[in-house]
C-alpha positions in Angstrom: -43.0 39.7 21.5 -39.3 41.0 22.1 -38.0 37.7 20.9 -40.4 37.5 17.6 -39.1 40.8 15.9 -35.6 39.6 16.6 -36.6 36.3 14.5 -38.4 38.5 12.0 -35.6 40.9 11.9 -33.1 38.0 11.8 -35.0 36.5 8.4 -35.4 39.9 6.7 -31.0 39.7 6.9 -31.1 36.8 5.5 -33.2 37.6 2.8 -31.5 41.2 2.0 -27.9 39.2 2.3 -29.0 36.1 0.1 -30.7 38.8 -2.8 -27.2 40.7 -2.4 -25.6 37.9 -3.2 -27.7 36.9 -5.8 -27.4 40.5 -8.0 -23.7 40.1 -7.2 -23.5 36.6 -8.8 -25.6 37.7 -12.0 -23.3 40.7 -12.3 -20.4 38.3 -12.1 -21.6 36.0 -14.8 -22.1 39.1 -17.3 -18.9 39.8 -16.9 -17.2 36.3 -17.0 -19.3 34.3 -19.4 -18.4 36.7 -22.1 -14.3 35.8 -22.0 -15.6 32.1 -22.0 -17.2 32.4 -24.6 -14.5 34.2 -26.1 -11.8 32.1 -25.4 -13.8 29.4 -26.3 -14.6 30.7 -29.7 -10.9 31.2 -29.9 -9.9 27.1 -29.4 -12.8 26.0 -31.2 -12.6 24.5 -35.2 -13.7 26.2 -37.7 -16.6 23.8 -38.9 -18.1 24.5 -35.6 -18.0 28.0 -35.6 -19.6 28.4 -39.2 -22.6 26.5 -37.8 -22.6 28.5 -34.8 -22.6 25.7 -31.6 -19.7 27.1 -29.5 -21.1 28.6 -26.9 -19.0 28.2 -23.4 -16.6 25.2 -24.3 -14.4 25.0 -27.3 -15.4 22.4 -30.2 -13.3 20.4 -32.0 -9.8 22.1 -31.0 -7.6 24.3 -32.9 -4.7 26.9 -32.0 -4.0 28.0 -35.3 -5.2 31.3 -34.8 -2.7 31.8 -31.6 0.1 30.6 -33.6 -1.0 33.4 -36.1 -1.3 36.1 -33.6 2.0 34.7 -31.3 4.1 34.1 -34.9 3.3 37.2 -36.5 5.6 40.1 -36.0 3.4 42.7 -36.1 1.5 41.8 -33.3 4.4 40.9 -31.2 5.9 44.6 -31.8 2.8 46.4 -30.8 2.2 44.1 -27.7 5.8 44.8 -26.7 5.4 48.6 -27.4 2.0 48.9 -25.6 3.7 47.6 -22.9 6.2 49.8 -22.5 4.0 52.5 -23.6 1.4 51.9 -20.2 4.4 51.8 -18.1 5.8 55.1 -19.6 2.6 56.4 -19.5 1.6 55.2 -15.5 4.9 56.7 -14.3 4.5 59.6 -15.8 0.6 60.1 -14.6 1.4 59.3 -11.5 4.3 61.6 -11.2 2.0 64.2 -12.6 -0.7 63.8 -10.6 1.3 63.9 -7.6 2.4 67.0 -7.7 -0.6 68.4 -8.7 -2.6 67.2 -5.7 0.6 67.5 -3.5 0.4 71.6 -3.2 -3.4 72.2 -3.4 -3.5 70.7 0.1 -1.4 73.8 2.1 -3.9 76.5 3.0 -1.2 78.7 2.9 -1.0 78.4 -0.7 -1.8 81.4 -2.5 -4.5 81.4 -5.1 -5.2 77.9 -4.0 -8.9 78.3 -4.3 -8.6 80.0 -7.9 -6.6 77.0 -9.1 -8.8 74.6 -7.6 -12.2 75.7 -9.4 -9.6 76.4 -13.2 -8.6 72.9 -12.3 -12.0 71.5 -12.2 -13.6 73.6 -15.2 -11.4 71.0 -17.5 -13.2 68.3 -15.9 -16.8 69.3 -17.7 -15.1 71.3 -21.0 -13.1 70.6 -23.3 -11.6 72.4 -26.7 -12.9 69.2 -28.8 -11.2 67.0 -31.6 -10.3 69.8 -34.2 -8.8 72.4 -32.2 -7.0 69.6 -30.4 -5.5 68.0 -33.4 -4.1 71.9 -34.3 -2.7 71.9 -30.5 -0.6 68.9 -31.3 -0.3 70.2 -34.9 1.4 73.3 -33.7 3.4 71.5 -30.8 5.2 69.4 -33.6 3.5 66.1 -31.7 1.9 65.0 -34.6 3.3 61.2 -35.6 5.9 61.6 -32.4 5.3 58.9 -29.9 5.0 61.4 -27.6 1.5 62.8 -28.3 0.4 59.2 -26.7 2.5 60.3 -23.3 2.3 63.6 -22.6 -1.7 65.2 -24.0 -3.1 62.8 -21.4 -0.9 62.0 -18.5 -3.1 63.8 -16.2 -6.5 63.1 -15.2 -8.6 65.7 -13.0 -10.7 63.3 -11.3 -7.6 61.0 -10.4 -6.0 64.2 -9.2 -9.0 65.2 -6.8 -8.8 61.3 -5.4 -5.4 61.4 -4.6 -6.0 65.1 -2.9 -8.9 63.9 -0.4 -6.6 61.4 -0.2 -4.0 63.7 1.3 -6.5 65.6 3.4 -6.9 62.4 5.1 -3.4 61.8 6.5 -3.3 63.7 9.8 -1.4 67.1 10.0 0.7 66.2 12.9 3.1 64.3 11.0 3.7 66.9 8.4 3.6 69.5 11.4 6.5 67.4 13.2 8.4 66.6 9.9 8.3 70.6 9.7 9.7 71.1 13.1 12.6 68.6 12.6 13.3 71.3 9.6 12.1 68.6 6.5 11.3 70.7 3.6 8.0 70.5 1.7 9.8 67.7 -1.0 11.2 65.5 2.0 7.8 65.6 3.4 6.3 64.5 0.1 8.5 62.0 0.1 9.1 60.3 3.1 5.3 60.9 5.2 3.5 61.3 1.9 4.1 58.5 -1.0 4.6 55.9 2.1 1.2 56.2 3.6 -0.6 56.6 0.3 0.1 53.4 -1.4 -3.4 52.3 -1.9 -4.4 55.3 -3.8 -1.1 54.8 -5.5 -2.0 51.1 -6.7 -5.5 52.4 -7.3 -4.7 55.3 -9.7 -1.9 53.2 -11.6 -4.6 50.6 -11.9 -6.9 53.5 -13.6 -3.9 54.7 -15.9 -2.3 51.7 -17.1 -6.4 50.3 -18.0 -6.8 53.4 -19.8 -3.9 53.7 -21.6 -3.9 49.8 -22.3 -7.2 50.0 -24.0 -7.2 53.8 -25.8 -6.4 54.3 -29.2 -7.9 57.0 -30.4 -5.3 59.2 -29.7 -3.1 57.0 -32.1 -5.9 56.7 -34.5 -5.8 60.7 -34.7 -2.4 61.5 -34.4 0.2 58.6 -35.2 0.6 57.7 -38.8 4.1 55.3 -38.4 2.8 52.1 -37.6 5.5 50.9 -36.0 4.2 53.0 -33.0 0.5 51.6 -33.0 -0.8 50.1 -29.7 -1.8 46.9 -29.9 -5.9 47.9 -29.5 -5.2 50.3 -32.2 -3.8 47.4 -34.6 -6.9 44.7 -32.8 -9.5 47.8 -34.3 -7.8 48.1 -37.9 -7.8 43.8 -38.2 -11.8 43.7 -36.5 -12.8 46.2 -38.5 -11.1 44.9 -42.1 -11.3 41.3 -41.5 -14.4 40.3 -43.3 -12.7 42.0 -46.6 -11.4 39.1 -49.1 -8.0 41.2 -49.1 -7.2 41.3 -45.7 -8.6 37.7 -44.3 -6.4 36.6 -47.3 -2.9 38.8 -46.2 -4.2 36.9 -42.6 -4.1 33.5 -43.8 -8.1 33.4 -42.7 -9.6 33.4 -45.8 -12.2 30.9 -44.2 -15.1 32.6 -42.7 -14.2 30.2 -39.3 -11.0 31.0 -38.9 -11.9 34.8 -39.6 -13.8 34.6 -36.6 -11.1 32.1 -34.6 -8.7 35.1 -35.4 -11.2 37.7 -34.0 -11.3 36.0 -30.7 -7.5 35.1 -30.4 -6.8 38.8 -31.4 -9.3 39.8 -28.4 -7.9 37.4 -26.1 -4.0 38.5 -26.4 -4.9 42.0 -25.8 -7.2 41.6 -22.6 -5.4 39.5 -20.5 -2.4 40.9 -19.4 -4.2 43.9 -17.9 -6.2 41.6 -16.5 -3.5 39.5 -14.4 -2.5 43.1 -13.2 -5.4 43.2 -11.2 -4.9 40.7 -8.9 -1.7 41.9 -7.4 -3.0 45.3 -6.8 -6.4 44.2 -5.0 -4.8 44.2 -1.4 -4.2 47.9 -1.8 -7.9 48.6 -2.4 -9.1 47.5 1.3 -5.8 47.7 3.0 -5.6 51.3 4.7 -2.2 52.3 5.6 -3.1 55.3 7.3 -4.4 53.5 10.1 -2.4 53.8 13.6 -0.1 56.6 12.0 -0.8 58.1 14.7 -0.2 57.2 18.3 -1.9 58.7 21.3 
């Protein structure tokens, strides 16, 4: 009997692991087969397009709409300055966050519980769009590159992350560091940053997506194109593209290469973030902390 409900529990594991990695698969090909079909799109000659039969394997090859979007200046310029933009921007966040989180872990800090529950109000309300734009209005950000640095270089719910975060690492190293006479910054800095680089890599991973891929800050408050991100510049083209005017100042006045050009345009924007990913990954399962602490 004893052996029976082993085999029966054995089969129902098998099942539950085999339906997991079914869900897990179909959630996979949502997000994959998308990009193909993308980057397909994006190869694929025109003729093919117009009637529609590129699906996940391009059709009659063509990279004329890369060497648009890799000869044009305009997009090089506001690839380069988004890039240097979401690095400005991750340093900065990060930076900012830090010190945020840093002090809200001491429970001698005074007023400690105050700022926590101000700090989390901003988390469920907000001014809104008008009386933000008169903020930035009145701060002399308006059409500064620095209205797409400095309004958003702190999110809440990455500072509470990297706070837990913080509770976690044990409170005999900071006790011995204090002891040995290390102030509060030296503590920060050599026990603190070093044991928290997966949150580190995790939160820049959140900040540099988010910044890569905003621009409605830039749609709001830039007017100099020259300092458009490139999404900002990928919305203006997607969204005038099917004009005669604009497909015609493109070179795509064909209703194929209109929609070659989309994809290209799609394609140059999404996968630099995405090679980031990879390199960070390690830092998601890899805890630091462990064996920080030796009996």
């Amino acid at each position: 009997m004893e052996e029976n409900s082993r085999v029966i529990r054995s089969f129902k594991t098998q099942v539950g692991d085999w339906v997991f990695v079914i869900i897990c698969v179909l959630i996979s090909l949502m997000c994959i087969l998308p990009m193909i079909n993308l980057l397909a799109r994006s190869l694929s000659g025109t003729d093919y397009l117009v009637r529609h039969e590129v699906y996940l394997w391009p059709k009659g090859w063509n990279i004329d709409a890369y060497k648009t979007v890799l000869t044009d200046m305009k997009y090089i310029r506001a690839f380069i300055w988004t890039v240097v933009l979401t690095i400005m921007c991750t340093l900065l966040s990060l930076v900012m966050t830090t010190i945020c989180a840093y002090p809200l872990i001491f429970e001698n800090l005074r007023g400690r519980g105050v700022i926590n529950i101000v700090i989390t109000i901003t988390m469920f309300f907000s001014a809104g769009t008008i009386p933000n734009y008169l903020l930035m209005k009145s701060l002399n950000l308006l059409d500064n590159p620095l209205v797409l640095m400095v309004p958003y270089c702190l999110s809440v719910y990455n500072m509470i992350i990297m706070r837990s975060f913080f509770y976690g690492i044990p409170d005999s190293l900071r006790e011995s560091a204090e002891i040995d006479g290390a102030s509060y910054f030296r503590i920060l800095i050599s026990i603190y940053l070093p044991l928290s680089k997966p949150v580190l890599a995790t939160l820049a991973l959140f900040y540099a997506v988010g910044r890569w891929n905003g621009y409605s800050d830039a749609l709001m408050y830039m007017k100099d194109k020259n300092y458009y991100p490139l999404q900002l510049l990928l919305y203006n083209i997607l969204n005038n593209i099917n004009s005669v005017e604009v497909a015609t100042q493109e070179g795509f006045s064909a209703p194929g290469l209109k929609d070659s050009l989309k994809s290209a345009i799609v394609m140059f924007s999404t996968i630099p973030i995405l090679c980031i990913y990879p390199s960070l990954q390690k830092y998601f399962i890899h805890g630091v902390t462990l064996g920080a602490v030796k009996e």
